[in-house]
KETOR-44130 format. One record per atom (N, C-alpha, C, O): residue in one letter; x, y, z. Coordinates in steps of 0.05 Angstrom, whole numbers, plus 32768, in hexadecimal, padded with zeros to 4 digits. Example, Ala and Ser with C-alpha at 12.3 -4.5 7.8 and 13.67 -1.06 7.14 Angstrom:
A81087F8E809C A80F67FA6809C A81087FBE809C A811D7FBE80A9 S81017FD3808E S81117FEB808F S81028001809D S810C801780A1 
***
This chain:
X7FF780E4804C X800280CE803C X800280D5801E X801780D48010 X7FF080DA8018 X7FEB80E57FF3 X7FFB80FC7FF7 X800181027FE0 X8005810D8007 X801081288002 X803481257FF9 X804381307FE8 X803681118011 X805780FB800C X805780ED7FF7 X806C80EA7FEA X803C80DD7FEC X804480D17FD0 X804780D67FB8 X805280CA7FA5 X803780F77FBC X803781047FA7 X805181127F9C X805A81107F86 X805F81237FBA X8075812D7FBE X809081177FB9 X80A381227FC3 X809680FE7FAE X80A880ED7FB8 X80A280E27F95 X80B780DD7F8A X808E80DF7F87 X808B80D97F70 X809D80E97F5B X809A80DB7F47 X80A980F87F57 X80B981037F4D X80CC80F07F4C X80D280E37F38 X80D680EE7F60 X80F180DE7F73 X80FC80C97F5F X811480C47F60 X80E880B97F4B X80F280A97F3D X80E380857F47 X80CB80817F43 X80EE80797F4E X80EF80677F5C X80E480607F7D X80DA804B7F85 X80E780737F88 X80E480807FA7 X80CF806D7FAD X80D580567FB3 X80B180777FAA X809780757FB0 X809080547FAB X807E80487FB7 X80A3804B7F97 X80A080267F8B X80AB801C7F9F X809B80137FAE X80C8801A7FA7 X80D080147FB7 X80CC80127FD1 X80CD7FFD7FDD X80C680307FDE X80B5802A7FF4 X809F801A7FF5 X80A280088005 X808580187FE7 X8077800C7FE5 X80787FF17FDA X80647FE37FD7 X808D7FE97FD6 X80917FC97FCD X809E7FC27FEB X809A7FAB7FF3 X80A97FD17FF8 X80B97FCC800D X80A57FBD8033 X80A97FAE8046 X808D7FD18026 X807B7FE08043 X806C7FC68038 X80737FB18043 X805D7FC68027 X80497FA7801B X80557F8A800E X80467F788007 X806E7F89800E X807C7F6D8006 X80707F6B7FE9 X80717F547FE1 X80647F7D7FD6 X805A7F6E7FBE X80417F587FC5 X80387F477FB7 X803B7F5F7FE0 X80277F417FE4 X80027F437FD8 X7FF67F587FD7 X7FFF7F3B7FD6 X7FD17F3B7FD5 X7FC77F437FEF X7FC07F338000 X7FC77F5E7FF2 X7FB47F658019 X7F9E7F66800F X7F927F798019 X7F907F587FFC X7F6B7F5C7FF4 X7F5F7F578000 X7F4C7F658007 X7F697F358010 X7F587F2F8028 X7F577F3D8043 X7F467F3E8054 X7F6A7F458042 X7F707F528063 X7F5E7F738058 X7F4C7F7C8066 X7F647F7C8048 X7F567F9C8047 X7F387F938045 X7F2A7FA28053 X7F2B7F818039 X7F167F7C8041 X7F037F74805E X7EEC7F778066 X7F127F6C8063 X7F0B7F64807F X7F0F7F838095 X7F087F8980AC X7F1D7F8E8082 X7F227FAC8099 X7F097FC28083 X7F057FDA8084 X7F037FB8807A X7EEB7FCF8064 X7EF97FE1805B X7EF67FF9805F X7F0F7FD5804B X7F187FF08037 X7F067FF6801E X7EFC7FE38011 X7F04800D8019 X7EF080158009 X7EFA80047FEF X7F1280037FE9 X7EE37FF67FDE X7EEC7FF47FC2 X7EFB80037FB5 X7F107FF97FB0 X7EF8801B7FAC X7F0D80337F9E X7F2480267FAC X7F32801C7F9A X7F2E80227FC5 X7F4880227FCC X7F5880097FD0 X7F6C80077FDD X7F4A7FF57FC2 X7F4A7FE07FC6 X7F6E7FDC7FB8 X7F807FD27FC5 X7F717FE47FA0 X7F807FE97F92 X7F9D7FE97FA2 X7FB27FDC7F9E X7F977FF77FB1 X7FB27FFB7FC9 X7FBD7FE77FD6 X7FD47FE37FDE X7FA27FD47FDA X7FAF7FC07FEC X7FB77FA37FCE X7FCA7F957FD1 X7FAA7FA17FBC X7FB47F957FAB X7FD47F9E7FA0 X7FD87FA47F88 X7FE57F9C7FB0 X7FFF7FA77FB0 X80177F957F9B X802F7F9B7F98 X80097F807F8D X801C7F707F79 X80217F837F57 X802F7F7C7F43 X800C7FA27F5D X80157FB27F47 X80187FBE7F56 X80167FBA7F6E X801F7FD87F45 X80327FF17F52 X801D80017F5E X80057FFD7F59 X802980197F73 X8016801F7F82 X800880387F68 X801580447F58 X7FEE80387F6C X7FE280517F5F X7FE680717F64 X7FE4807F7F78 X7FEB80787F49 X7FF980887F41 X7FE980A97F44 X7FF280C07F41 X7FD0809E7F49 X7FBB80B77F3B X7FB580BD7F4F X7F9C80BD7F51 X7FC280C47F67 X7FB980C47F83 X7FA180DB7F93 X7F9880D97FA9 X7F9B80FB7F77 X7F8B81017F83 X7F6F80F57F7A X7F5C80FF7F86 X7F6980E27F67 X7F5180DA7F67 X7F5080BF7F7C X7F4380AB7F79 X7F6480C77F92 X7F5B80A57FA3 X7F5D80BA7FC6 X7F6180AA7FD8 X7F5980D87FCE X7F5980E47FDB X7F4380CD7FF1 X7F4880CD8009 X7F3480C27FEA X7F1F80B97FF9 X7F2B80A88007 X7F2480A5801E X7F3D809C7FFD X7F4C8083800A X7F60808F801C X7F7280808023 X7F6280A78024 X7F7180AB803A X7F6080A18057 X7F6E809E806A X7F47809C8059 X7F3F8090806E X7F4D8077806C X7F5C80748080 X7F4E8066805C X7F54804D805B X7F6F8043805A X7F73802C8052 X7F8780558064 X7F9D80518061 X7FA6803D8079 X7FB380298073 X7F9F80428096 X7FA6803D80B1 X7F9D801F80AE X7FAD800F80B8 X7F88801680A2 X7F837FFC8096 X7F977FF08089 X7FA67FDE8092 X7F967FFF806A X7FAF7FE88062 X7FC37FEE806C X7FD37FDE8064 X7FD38002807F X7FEF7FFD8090 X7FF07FE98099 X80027FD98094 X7FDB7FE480AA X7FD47FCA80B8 X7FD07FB580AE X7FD37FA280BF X7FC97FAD8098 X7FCE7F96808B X7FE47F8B8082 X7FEA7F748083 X7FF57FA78075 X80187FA28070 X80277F968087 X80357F838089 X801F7FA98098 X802B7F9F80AA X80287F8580BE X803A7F7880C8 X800D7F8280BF X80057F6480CC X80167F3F80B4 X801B7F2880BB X80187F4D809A X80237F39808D X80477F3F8091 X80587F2D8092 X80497F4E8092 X806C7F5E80A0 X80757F4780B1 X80877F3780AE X805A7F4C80CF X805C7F3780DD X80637F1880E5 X806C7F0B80F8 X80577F1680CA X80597EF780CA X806D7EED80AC X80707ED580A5 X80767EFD80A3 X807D7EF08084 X809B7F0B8089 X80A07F218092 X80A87EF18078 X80CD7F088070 X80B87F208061 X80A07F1B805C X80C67F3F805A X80BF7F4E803F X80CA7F438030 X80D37F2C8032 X80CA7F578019 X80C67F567FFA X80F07F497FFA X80FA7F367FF0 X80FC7F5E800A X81137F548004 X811C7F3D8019 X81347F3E8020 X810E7F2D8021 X81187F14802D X81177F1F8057 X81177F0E8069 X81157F36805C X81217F3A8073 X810C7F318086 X80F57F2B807E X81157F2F809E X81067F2E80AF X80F47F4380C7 X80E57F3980D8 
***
């Protein structure tokens, strides 16, 4: 995941987009908590700023990714995304 974000950051826009796209811009604080995302990575799931940029000092939080997927996606579930869809 950090190896694609890193690689795709160049790109311009790329890495925002997807990630505004995958998290709706929404608050997953509560849901990553309840899955024990590490503090350090907490950041990630607070998705109403941009995703973090400094990605090899957050290497640790590659355990913690399969979590917040799952939170993106459990609110996916129930709520339109960011651009209205279903």
């Amino acid at each position: 995941m950090l190896h694609f974000l890193n690689m795709c950051s160049p790109r311009q826009d790329t890495v925002k987009l997807m990630w505004d796209c995958a998290s709706s811009r929404h608050d997953h604080l509560e849901c990553c908590r309840k899955k024990n995302v590490l503090p350090l990575c907490m950041q990630y799931c607070e998705s109403s700023h941009a995703v973090p940029a400094d990605y090899l000092n957050h290497l640790v939080c590659l355990q913690n990714f399969d979590a917040i997927r799952d939170c993106f996606r459990d609110h996916l579930e129930k709520n339109p995304n960011i651009f209205g869809d279903n």
